[in-house]
Biopython code that builds the backbone (N, CA, C, O; Angstrom):
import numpy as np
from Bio.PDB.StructureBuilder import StructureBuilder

atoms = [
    (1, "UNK", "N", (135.316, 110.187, 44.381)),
    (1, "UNK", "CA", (133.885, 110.096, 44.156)),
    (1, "UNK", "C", (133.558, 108.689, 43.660)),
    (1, "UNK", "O", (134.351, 108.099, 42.925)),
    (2, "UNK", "N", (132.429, 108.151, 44.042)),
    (2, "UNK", "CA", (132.115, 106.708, 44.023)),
    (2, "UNK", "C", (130.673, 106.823, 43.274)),
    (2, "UNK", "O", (129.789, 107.679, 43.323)),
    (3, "UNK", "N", (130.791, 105.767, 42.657)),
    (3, "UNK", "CA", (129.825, 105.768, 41.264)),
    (3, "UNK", "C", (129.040, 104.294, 41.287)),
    (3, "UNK", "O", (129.529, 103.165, 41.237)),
    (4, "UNK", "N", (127.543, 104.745, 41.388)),
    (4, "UNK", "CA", (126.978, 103.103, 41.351)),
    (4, "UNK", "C", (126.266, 102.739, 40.232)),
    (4, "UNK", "O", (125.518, 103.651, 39.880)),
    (5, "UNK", "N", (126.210, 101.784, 39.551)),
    (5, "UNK", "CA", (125.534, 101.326, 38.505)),
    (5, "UNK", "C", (123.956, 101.272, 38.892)),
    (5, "UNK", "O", (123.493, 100.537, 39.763)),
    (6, "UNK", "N", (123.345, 102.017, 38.236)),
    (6, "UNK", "CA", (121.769, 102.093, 38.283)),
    (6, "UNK", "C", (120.778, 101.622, 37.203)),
    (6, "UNK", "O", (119.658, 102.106, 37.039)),
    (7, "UNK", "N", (121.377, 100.515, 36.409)),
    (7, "UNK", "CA", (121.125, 99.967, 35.757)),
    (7, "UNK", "C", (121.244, 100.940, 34.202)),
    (7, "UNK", "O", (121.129, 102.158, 34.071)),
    (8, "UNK", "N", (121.576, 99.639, 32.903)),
    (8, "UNK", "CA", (121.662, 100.010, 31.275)),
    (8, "UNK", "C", (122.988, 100.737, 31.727)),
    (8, "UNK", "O", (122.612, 101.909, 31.764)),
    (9, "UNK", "N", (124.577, 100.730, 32.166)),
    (9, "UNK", "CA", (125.203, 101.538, 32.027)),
    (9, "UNK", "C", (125.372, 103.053, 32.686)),
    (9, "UNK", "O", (126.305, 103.846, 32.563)),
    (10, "UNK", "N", (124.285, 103.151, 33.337)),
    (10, "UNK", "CA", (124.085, 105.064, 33.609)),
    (10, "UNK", "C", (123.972, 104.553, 35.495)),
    (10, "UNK", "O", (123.454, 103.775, 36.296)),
    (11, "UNK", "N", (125.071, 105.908, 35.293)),
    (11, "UNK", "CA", (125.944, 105.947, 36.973)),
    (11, "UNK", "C", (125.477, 107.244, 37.701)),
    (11, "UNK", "O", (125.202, 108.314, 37.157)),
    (12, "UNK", "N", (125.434, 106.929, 39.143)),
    (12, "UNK", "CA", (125.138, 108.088, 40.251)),
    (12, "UNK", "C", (125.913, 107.863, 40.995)),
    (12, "UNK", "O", (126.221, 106.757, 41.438)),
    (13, "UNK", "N", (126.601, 109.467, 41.389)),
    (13, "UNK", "CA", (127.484, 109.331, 42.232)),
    (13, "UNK", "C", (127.025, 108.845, 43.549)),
    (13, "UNK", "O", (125.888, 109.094, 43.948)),
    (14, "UNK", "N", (127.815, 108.207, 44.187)),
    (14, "UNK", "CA", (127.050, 107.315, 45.523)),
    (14, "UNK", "C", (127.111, 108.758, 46.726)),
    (14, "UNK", "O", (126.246, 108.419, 47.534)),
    (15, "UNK", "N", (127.436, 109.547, 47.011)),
    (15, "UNK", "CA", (127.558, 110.108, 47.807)),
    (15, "UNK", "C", (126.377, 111.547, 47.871)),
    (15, "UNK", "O", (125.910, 112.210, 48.797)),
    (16, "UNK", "N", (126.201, 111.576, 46.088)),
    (16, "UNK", "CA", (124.861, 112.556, 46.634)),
    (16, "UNK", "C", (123.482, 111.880, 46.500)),
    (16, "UNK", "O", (122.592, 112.602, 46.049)),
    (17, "UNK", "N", (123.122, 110.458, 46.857)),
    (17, "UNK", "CA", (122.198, 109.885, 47.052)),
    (17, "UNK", "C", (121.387, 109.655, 48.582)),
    (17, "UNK", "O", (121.737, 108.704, 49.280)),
    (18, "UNK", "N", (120.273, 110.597, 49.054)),
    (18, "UNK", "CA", (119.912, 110.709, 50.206)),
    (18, "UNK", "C", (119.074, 109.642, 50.669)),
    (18, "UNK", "O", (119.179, 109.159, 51.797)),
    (19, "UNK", "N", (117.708, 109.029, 49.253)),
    (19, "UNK", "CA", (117.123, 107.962, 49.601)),
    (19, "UNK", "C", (117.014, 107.383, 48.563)),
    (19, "UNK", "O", (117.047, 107.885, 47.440)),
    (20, "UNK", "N", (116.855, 106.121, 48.886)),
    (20, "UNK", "CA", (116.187, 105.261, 47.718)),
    (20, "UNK", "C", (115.134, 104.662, 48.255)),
    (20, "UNK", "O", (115.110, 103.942, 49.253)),
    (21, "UNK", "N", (113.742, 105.179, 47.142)),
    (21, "UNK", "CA", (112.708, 104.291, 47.575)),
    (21, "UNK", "C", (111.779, 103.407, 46.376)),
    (21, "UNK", "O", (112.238, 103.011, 45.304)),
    (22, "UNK", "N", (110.500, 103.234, 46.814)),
    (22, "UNK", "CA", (109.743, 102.577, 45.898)),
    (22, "UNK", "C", (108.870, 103.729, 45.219)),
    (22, "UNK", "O", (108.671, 104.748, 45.880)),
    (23, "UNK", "N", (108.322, 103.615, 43.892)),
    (23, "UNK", "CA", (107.305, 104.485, 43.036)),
    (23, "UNK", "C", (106.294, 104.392, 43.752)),
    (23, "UNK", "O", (105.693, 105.454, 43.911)),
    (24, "UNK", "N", (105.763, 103.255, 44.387)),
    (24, "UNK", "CA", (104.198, 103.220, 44.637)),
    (24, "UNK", "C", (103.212, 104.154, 45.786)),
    (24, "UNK", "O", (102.019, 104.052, 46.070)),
    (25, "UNK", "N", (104.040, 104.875, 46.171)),
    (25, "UNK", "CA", (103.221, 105.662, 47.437)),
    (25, "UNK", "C", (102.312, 106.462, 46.606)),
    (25, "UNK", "O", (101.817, 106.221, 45.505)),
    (26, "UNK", "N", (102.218, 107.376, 47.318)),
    (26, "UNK", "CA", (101.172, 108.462, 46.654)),
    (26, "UNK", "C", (102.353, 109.993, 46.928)),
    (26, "UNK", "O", (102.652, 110.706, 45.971)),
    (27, "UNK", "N", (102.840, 110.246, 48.228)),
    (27, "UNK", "CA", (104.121, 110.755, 47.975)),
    (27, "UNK", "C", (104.869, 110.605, 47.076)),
    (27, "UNK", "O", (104.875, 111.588, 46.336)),
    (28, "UNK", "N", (105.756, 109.545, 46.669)),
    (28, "UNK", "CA", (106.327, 109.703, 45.619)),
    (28, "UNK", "C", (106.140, 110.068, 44.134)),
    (28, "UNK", "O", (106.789, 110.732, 43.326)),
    (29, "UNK", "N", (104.901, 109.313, 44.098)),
    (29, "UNK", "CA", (104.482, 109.575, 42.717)),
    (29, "UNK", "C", (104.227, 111.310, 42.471)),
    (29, "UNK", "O", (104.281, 111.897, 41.390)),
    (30, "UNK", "N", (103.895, 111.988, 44.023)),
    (30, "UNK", "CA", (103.843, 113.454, 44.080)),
    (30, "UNK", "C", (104.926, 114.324, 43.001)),
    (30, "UNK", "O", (104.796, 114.956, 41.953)),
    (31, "UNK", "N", (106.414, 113.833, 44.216)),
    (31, "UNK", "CA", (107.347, 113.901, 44.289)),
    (31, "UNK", "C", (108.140, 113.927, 42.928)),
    (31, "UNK", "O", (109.005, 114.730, 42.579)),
    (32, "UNK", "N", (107.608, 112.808, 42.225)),
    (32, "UNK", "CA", (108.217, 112.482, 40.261)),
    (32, "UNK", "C", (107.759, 114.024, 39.864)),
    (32, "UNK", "O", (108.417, 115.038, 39.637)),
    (33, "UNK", "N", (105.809, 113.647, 39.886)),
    (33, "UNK", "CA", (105.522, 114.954, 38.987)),
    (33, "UNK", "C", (105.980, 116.175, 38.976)),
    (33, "UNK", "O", (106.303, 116.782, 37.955)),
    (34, "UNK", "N", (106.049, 116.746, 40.491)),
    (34, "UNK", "CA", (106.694, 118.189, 40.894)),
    (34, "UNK", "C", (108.142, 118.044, 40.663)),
    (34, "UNK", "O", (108.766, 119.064, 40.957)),
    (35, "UNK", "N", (108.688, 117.292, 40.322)),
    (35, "UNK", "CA", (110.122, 117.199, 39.705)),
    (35, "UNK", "C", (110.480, 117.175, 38.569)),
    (35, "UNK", "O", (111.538, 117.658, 38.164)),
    (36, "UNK", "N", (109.178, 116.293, 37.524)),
    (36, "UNK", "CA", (109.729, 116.766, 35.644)),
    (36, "UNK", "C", (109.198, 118.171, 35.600)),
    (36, "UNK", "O", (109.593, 118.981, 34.762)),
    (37, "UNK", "N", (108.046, 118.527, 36.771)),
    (37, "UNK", "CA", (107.604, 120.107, 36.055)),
    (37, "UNK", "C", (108.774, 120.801, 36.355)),
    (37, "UNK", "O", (108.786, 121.873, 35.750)),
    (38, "UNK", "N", (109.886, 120.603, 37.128)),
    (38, "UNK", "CA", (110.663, 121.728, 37.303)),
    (38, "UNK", "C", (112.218, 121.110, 36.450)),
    (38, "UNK", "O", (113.354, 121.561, 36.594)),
    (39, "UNK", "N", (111.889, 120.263, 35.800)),
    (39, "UNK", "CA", (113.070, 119.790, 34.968)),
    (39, "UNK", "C", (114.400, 119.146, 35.849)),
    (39, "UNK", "O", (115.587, 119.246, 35.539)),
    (40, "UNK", "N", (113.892, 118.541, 36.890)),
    (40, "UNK", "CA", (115.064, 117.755, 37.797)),
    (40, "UNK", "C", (114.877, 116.054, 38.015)),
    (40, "UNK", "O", (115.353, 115.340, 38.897)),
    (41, "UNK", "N", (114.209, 115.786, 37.137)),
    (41, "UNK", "CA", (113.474, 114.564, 36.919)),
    (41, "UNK", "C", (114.854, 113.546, 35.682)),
    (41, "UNK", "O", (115.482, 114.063, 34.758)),
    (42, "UNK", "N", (114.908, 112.445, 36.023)),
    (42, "UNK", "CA", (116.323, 111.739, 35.111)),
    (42, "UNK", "C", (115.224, 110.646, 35.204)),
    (42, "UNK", "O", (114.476, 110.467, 36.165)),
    (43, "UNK", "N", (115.253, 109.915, 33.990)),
    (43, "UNK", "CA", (114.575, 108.847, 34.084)),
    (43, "UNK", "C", (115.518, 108.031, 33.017)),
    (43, "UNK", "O", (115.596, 108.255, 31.809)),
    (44, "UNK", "N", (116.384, 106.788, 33.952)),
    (44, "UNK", "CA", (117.147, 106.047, 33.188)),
    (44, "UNK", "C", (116.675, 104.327, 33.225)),
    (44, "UNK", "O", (117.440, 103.364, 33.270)),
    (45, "UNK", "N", (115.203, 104.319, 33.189)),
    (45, "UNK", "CA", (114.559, 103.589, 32.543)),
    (45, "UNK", "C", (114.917, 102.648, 31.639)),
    (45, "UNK", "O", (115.090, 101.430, 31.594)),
    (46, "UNK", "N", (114.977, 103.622, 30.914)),
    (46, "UNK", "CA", (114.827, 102.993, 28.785)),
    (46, "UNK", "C", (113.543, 102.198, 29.031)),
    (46, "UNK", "O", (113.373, 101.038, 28.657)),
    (47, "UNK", "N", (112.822, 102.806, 29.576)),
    (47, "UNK", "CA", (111.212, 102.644, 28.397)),
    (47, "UNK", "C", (110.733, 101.247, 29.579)),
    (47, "UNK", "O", (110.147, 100.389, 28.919)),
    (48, "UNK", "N", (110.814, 100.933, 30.742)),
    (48, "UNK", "CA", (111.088, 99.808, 31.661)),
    (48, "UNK", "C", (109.712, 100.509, 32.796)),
    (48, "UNK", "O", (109.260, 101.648, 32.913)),
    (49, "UNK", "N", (109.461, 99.503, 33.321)),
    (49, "UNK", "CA", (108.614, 99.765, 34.312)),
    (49, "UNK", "C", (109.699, 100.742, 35.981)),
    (49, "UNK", "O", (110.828, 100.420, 36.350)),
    (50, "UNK", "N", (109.106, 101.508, 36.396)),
    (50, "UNK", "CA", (110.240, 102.272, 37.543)),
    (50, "UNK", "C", (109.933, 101.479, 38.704)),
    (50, "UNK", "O", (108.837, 101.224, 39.201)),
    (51, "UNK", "N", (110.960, 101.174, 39.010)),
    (51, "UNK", "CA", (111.157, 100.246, 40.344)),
    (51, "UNK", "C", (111.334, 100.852, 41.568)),
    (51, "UNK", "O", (110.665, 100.678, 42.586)),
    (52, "UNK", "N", (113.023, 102.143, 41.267)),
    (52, "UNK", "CA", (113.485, 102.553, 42.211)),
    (52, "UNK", "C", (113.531, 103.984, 41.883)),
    (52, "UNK", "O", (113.893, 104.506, 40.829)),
    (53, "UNK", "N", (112.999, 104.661, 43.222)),
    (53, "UNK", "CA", (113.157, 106.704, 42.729)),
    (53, "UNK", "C", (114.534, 106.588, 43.828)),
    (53, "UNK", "O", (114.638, 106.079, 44.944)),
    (54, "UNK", "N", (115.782, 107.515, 42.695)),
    (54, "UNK", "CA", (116.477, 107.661, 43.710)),
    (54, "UNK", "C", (116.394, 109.515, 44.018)),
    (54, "UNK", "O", (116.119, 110.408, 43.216)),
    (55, "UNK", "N", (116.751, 109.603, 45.482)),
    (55, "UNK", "CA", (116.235, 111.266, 45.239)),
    (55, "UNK", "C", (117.980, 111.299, 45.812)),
    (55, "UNK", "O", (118.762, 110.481, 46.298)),
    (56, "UNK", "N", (118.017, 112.967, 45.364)),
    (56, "UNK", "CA", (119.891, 113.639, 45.286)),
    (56, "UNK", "C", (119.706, 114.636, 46.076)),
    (56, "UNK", "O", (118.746, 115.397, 45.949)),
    (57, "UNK", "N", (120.818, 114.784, 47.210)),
    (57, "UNK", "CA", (120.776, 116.519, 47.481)),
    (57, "UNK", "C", (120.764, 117.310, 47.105)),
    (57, "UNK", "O", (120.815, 118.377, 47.717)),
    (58, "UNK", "N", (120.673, 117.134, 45.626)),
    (58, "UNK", "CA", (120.394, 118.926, 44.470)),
    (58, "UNK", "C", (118.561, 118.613, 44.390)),
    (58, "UNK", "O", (117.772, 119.220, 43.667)),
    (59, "UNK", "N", (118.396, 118.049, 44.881)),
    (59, "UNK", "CA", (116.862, 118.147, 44.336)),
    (59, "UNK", "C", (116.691, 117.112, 43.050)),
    (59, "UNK", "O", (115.600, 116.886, 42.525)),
    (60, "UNK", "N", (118.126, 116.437, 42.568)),
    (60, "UNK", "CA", (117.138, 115.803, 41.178)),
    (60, "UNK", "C", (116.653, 114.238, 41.605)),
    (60, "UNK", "O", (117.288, 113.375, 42.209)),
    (61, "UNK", "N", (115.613, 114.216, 41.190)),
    (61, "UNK", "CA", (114.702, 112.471, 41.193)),
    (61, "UNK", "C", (115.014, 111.584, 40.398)),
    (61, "UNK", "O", (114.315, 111.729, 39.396)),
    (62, "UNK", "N", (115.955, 110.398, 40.251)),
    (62, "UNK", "CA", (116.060, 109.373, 38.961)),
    (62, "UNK", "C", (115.606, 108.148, 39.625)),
    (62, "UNK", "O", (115.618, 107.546, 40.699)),
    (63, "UNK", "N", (115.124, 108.092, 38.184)),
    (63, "UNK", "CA", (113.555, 106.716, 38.119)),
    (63, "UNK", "C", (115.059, 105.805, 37.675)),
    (63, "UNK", "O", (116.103, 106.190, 37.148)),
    (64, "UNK", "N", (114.530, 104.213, 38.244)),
    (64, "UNK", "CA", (115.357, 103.559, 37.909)),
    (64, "UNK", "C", (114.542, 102.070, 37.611)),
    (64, "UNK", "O", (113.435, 101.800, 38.076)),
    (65, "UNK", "N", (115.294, 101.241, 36.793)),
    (65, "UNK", "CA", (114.250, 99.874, 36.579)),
    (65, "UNK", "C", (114.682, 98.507, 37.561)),
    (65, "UNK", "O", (114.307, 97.346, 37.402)),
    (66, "UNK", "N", (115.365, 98.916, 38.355)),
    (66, "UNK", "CA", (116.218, 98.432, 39.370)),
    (66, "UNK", "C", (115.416, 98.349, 40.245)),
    (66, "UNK", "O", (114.619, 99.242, 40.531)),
    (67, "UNK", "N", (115.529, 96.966, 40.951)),
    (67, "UNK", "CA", (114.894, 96.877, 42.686)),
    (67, "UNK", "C", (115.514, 97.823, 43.367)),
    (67, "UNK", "O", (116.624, 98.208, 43.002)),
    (68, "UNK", "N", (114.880, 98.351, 44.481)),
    (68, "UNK", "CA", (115.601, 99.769, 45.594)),
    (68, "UNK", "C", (116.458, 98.397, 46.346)),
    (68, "UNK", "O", (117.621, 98.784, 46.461)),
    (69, "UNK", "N", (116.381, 97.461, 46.706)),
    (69, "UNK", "CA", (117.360, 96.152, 47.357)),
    (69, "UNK", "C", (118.110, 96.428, 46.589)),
    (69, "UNK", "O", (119.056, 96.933, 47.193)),
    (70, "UNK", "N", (118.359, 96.407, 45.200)),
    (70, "UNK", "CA", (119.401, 96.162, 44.383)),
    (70, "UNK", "C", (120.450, 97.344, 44.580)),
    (70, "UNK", "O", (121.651, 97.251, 44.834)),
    (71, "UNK", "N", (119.575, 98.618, 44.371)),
    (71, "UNK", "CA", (120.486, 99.776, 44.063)),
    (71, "UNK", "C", (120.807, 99.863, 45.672)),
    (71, "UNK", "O", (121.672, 100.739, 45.674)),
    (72, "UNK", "N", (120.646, 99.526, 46.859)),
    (72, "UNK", "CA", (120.948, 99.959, 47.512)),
    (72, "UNK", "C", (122.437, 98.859, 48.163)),
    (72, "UNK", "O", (123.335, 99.050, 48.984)),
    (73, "UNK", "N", (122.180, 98.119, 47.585)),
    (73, "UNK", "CA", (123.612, 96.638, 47.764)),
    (73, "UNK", "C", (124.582, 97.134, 47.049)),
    (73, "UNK", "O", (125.751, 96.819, 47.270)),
    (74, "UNK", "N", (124.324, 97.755, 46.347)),
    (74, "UNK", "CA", (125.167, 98.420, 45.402)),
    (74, "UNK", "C", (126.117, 99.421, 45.936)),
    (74, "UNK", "O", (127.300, 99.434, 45.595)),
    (75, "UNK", "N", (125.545, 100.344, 46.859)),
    (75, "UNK", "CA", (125.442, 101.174, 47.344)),
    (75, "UNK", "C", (126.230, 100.881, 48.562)),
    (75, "UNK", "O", (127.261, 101.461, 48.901)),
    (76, "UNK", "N", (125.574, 99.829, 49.239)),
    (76, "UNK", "CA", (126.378, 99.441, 50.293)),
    (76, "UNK", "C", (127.783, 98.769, 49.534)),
    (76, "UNK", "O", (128.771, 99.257, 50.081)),
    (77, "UNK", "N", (127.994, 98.242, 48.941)),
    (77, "UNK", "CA", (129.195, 97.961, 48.507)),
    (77, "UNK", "C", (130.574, 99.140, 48.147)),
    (77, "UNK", "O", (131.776, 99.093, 48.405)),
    (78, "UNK", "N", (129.804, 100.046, 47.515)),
    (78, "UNK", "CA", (131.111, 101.199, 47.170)),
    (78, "UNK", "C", (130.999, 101.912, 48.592)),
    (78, "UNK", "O", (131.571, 102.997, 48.704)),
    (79, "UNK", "N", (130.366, 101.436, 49.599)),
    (79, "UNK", "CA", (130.895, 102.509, 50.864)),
    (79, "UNK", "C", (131.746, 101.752, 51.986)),
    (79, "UNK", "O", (131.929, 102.296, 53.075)),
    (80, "UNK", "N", (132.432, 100.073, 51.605)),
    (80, "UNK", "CA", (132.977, 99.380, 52.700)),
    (80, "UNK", "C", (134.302, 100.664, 52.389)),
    (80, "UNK", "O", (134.319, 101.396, 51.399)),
    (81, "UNK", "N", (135.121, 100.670, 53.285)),
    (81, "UNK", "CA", (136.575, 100.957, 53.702)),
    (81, "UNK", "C", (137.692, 100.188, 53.007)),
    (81, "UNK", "O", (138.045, 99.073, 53.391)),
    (82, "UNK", "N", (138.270, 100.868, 51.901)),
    (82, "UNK", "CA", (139.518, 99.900, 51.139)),
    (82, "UNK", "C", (140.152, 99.795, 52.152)),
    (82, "UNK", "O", (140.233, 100.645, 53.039)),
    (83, "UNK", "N", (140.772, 98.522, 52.115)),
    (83, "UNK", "CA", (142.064, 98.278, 53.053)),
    (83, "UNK", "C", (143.547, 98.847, 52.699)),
    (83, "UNK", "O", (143.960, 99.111, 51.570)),
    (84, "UNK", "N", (144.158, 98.958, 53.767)),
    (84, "UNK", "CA", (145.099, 99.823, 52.970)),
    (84, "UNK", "C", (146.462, 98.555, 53.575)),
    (84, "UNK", "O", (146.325, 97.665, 54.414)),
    (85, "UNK", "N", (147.703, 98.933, 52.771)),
    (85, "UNK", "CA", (148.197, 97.788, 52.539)),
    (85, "UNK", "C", (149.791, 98.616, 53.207)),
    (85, "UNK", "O", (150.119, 99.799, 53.124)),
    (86, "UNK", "N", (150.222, 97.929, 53.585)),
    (86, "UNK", "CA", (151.997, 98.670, 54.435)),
    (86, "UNK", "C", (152.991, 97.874, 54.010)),
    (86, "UNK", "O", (154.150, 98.090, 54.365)),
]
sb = StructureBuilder()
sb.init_structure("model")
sb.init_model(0)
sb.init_chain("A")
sb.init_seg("    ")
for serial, (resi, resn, name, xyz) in enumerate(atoms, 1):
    if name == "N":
        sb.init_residue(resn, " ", resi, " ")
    sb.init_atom(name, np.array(xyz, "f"), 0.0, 1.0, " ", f" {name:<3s}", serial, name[0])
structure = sb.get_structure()
């Protein structure tokens, strides 16, 4: 299991991450609210303006203070192919 830094220390596993997008739609911002009402809402912020919603195949939403470019380089990085060595 592969783990990406989503900024302040606090990790998501890279593999149950379906999208990463921006706060500003009107969808998303939907999307936050109907997610703290049902308690699947992570907001690892620390008190920061939200940059990036990442959404999970369980349904949970984490707000992040991270560019979605950022978290997603990130992202692309823990998924190259280790080389394997003979």
């Amino acid at each position: 299991m592969k783990l990406i830094n989503i900024g302040f220390g606090n990790m998501v596993a890279a593999g149950r991450i379906i999208a990463i997008v921006s706060p500003e739609s009107a969808p998303i911002k939907r999307i936050m609210r109907e997610s703290e009402d049902k308690g699947l809402l992570v907001n690892a912020t620390y008190g920061r303006r939200t940059r990036a919603v990442l959404i999970t195949d369980s349904g949970h939403i984490i707000l992040s203070a991270l560019q979605p470019e950022t978290v997603a380089h990130r992202l692309d990085e823990t998924e190259e192919p280790e080389e394997e060595y003979e």
